[in-house]
C-alpha positions as CSV (number, residue, x, y, z in Angstrom):
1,X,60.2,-46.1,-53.7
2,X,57.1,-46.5,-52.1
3,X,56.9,-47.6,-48.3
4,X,58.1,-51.1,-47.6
5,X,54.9,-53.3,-46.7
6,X,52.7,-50.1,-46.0
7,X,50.2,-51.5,-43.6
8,X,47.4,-49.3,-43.0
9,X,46.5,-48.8,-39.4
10,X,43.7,-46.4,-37.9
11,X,45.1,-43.2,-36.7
12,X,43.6,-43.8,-33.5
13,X,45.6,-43.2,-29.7
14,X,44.9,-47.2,-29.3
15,X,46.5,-48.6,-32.8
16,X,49.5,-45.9,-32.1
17,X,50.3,-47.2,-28.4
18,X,50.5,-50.4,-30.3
19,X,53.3,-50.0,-31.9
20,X,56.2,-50.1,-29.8
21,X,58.1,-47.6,-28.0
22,X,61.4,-46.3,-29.5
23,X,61.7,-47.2,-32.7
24,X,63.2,-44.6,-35.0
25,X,62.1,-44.2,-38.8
26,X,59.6,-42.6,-41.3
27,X,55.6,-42.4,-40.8
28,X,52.9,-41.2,-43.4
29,X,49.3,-40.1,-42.7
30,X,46.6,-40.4,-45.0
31,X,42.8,-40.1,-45.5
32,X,41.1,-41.5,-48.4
33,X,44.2,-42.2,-50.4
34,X,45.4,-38.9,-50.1
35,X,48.8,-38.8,-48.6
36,X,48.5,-36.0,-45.7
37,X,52.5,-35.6,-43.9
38,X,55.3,-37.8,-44.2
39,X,57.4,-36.7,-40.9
40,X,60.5,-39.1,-39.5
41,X,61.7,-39.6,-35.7
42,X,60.4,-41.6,-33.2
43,X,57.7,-43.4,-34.9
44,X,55.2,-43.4,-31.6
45,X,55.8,-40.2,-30.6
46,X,55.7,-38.2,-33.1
47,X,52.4,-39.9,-34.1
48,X,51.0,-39.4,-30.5
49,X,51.9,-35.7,-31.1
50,X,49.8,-35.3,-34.4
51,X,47.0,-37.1,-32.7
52,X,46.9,-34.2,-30.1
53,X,47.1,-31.9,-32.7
54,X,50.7,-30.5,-32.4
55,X,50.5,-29.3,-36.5
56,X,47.4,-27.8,-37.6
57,X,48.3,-28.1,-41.3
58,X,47.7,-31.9,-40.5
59,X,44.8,-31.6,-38.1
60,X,42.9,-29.9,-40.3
61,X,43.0,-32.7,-42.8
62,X,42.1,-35.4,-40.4
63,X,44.0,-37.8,-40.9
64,X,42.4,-41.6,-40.8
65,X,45.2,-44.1,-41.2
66,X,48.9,-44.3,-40.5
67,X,51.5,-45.8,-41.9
68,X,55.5,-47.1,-40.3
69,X,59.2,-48.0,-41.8
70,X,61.5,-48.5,-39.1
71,X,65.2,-47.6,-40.7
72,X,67.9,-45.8,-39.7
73,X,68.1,-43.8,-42.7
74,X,65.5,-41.4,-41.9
75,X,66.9,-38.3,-43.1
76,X,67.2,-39.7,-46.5
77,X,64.2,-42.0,-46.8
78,X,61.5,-39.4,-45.5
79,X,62.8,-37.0,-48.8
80,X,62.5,-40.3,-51.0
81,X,58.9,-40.7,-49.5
82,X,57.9,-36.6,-49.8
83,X,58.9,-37.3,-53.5
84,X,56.9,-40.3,-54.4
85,X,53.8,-39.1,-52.6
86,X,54.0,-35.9,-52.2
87,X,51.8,-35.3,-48.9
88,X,49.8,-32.4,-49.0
89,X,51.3,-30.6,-45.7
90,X,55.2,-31.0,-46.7
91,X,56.4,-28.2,-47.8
C-alpha cells in the first residue's frame, strides 16, 4: 500500500522544521520519482539527520522531496513501504 496522501515537500531544512516536532512514523525520500530511503522514527529528526548527511548511501543520491505518515505502526508499515517502492538505499 502506497503512502497515505503522499504530499511532496522539498527536502529542504525550512520545509522539515515545518513539520512538527515529535511525531513518530515512516518518511520516504525521493528525486525525480525515484524512491531514495524509506527510514521510520521521529519523522523531523531523522529527516534533519539525512539533511546533514548522517548516511552517505542517501547523500549521494540527493535527495529533492520528502514524504510523511504519522502511525504508530512503524516497524510494520516502513517493511510494507520498502516493498512497494523499493528505495534504492534499503537494503
Amino acid at each position: 500500500m502506497p503512502f497515505i496522501e503522499p504530499t511532496l515537500r522539498p527536502f529542504c531544512k525550512s520545509d522539515i522544521l515545518g513539520f512538527n516536532p515529535g511525531q513518530i512514523g515512516v518518511y520516504g525520500l525521493l528525486r525525480d520519482k525515484q524512491w531514495i530511503f524509506i527510514g521510520k522514527g521521529d519523522i523531523r529528526i531523522r529527516l534533519l539527520a539525512h539533511l546533514n548527511g548522517d548516511n552517505e548511501d542517501v547523500s549521494r543520491e540527493q535527495p529533492s522531496h520528502w514524504v510523511a505518515e504519522i502511525t504508530d505502526d512503524y516497524l510494520k508499515r516502513e517493511l510494507e513501504l520498502i516493498k512497494e517502492y523499493q528505495p534504492l538505499c534499503n537494503g
